[in-house]
C-alpha positions, 0 to 999 in steps of 0.5 A: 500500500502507498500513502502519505506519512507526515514529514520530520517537521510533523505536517503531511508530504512524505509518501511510503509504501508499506506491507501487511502479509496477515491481512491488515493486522500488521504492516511493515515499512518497506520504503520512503518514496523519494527525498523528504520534501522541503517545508514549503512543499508536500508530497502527496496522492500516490498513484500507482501501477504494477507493470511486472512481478516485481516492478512498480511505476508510481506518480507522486504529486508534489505542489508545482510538478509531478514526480515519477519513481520506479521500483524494480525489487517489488517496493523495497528501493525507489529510483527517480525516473523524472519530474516531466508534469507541471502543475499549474499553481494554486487558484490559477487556471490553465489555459489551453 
């Protein structure tokens, strides 16, 4: 499962990706999805995708872009894949 964690500073961004294999009871930390956000920023909404028995592509949206992270080793480690969607700043529309 991914979701959002709190960042060292005690407020919402970090995301992790995390494991139960006893149905919920229990879960275990597998791995933090990227660097720690600085304060003025957040990482948040996971949204992810298998593309083999082992490999996992994931978006995570950030305040002014998206960045993608691929795990080849079902979750445990994380690369950084790239930043390629900006997003439009809060309040603002985007015109097409």
């Amino acid at each position: 499962m991914f979701l959002t964690a709190a960042k060292s500073n005690g407020r919402e961004g970090r995301v992790i990706a995390v494991r139960t294999t006893d149905g919920g009871r229990t879960w275990r930390l597998l791995a933090f999805i990227g660097e720690e956000p600085p304060a003025d920023d957040f990482a948040i909404m996971p949204s992810s995708v298998r593309l083999g028995p082992k490999s996992i592509l994931t978006a995570i949206r950030h305040r002014r872009f998206i960045e993608t992270f691929r795990s080849g080793d079902d979750g445990e480690n994380w690369r950084l894949l790239g930043r390629p969607v900006p997003t439009p700043a809060a309040g603002t529309r985007r015109v097409s």
